[in-house]
C-alpha positions in Angstrom: -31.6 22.8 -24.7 -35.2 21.9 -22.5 -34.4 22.9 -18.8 -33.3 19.9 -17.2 -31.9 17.9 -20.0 -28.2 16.8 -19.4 -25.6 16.6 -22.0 -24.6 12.9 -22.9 -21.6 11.4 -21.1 -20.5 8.3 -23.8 -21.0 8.2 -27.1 -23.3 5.7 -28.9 -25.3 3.4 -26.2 -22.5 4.2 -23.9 -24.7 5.5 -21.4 -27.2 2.7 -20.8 -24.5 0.6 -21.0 -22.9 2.3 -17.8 -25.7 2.1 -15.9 -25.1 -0.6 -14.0 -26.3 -1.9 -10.7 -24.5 -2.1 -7.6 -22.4 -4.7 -7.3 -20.6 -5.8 -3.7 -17.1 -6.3 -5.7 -17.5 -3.1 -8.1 -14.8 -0.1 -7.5 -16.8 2.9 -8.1 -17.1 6.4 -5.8 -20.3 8.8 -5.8 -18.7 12.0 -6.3 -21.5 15.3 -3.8 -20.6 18.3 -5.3 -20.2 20.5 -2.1 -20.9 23.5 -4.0 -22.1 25.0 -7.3 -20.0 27.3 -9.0 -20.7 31.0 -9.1 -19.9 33.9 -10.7 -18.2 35.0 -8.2 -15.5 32.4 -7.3 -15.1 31.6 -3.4 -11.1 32.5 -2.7 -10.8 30.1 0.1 -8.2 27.5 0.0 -9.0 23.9 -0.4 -7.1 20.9 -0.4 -8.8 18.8 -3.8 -9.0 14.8 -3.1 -8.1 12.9 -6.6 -10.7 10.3 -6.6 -10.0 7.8 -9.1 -7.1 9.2 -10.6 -3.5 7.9 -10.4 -0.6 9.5 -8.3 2.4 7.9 -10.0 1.3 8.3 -13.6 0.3 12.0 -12.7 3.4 12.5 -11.6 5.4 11.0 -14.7 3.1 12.9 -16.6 5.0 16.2 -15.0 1.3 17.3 -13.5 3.3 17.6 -10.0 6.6 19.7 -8.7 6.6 18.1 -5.3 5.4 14.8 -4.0 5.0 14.5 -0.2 4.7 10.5 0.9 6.3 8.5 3.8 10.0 7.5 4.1 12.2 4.8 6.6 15.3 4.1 7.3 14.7 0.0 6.3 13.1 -0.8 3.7 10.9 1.4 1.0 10.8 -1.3 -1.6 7.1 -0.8 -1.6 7.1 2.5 -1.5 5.9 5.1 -3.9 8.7 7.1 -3.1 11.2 3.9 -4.5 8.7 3.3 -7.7 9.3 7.2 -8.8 13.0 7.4 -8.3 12.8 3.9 -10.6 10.8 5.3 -13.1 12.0 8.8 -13.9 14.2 8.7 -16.2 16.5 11.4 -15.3 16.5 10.3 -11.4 19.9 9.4 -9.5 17.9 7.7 -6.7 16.7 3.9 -6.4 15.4 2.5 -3.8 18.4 1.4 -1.5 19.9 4.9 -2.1 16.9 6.6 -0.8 16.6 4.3 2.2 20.6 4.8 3.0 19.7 8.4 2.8 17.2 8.4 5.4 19.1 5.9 7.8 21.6 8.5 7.6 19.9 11.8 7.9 16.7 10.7 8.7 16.9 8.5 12.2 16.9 10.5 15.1 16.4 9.0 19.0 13.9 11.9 19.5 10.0 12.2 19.0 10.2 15.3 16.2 10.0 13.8 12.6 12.2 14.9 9.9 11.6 15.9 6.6 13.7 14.8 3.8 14.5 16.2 0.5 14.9 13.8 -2.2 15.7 15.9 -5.7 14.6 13.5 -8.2 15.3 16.3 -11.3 11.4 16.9 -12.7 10.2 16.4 -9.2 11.1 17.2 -5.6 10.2 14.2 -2.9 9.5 15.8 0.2 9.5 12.4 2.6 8.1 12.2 6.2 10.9 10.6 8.2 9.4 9.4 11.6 11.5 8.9 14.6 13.8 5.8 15.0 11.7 5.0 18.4 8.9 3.7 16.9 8.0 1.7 13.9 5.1 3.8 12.8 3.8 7.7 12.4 1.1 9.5 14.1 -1.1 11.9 13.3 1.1 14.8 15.7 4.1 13.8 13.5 2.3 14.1 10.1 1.1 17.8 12.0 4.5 18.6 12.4 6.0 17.3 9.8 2.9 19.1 7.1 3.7 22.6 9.1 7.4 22.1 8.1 6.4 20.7 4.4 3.9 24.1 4.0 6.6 26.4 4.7 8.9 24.2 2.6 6.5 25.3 -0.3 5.7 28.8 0.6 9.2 29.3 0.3 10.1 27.9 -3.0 7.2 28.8 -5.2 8.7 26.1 -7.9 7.0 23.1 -5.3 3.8 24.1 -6.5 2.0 22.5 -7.6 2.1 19.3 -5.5 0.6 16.6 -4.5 0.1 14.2 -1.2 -0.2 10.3 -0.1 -2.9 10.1 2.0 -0.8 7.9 4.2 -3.3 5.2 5.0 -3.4 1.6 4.5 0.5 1.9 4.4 3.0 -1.3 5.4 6.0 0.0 6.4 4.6 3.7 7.4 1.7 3.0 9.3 -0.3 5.8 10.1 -1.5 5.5 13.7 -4.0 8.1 15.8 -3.5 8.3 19.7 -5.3 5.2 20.0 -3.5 3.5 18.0 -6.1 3.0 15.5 -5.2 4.5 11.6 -7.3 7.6 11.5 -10.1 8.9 9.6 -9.5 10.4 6.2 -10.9 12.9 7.3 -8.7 13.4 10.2 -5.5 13.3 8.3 -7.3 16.1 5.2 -7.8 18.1 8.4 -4.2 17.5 9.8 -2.7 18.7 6.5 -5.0 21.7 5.8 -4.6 23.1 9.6 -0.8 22.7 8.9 -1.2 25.0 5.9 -0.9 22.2 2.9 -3.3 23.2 -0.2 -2.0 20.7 -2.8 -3.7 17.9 -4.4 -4.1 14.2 -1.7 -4.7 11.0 -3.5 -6.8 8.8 -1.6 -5.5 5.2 -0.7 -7.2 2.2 -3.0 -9.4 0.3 -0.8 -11.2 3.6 -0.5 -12.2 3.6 -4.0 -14.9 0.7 -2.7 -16.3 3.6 -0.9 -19.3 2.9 -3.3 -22.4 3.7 -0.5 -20.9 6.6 1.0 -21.0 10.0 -1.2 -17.8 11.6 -1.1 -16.5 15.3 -1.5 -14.0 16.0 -3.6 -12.4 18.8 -1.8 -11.5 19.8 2.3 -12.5 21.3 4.0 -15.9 19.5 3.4 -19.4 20.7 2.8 -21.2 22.3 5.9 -24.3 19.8 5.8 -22.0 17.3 6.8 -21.7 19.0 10.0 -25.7 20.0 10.4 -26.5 15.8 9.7 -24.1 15.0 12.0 -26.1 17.6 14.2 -29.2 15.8 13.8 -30.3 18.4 11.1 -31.0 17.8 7.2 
């Protein structure tokens, strides 16, 4: 194969015909590779970020052992916790059983959050509970509650593999930094991976609009995002 020449993507005229031009209502991502692969494969751990691909029908597909996601004591109607224990078929769980659950073991009048265990047969929901004094999480409680979650796993190798929420643009589980703002993607890749977590995070939708900004596909992100943000190239 001449150097340079790159195997087709589509079949047919498939590829012209993808080759379309940037649109202000198109979805699409641009994937940056933050590394090429080598012969010698790099052992650290990284969290991978599923852009473009779909939690729930992953996880119905049995790709997953353990979901982490949000949980509250009032309503979870919306939730993908509530969608999952509807659609497996060998699940116990709908979604006023899981919230009654967390109203009951899951409110607490202090700041620590909970993390609830929601057995759902082919997979285990691990659900961040946040304290009953506030209507929302921040990014301390997902740092506590992702230390308790990584041990959680470490301990019972049959978690693994799992997968995360990204817990942004949520309703009922807003995701709050200590400005009261909802955090960087970043921040909350970085929460999770300081706290130990090395499963798979699915990005919210609206961020699959991202379509100017390239975007990494695994944490912790390439160094020469650091050296631009350093004035460097």
């Amino acid at each position: 194969m001449p150097e340079g020449k790159r195997p087709k993507i589509y079949d047919g005229d498939g590829d012209r015909l993808m080759q379309q031009e940037q649109r202000g209502d198109a979805e699409r991502i641009i994937l940056t590779p933050d590394s090429r692969p080598s012969k010698t494969p790099d052992n650290k751990h990284r969290i991978r970020i599923m852009w473009g691909q779909h939690l729930l029908e992953d996880l119905l597909d049995g790709r997953y052992r353990s979901l982490v996601c949000a949980v509250n004591p009032a309503d979870n109607s919306r939730g993908i916790i509530s969608q999952l224990a509807t659609l497996l078929p060998t699940s116990q769980w709908d979604k006023d059983s899981v919230t009654a659950y967390c109203k009951q073991f899951g409110s607490s009048s202090s700041d620590r959050v909970k993390v609830l265990k929601y057995d759902m047969d082919t997979v285990e929901v691990l659900a961040v509970a946040r304290s009953s004094t506030r209507d929302y999480l921040t990014v301390e409680d997902l740092s506590q509650a992702f230390r308790i979650i990584s041990e959680m796993i470490e301990r019972k190798s049959s978690r693994y593999p799992s997968a995360s929420v990204s817990f942004l643009d949520a309703v009922a589980n807003m995701l709050r930094d200590k400005d009261g703002n909802q955090p960087t993607f970043e921040t909350v890749l970085r929460t999770m991976y300081e706290a130990g977590y090395h499963g798979d995070v699915y990005p919210s939708l609206t961020m699959w609009n991202a379509g100017q900004i390239g975007l990494y596909p695994r944490y912790p992100f390439s160094t020469a995002l650091d050296q631009m943000r350093g004035g460097g190239f």
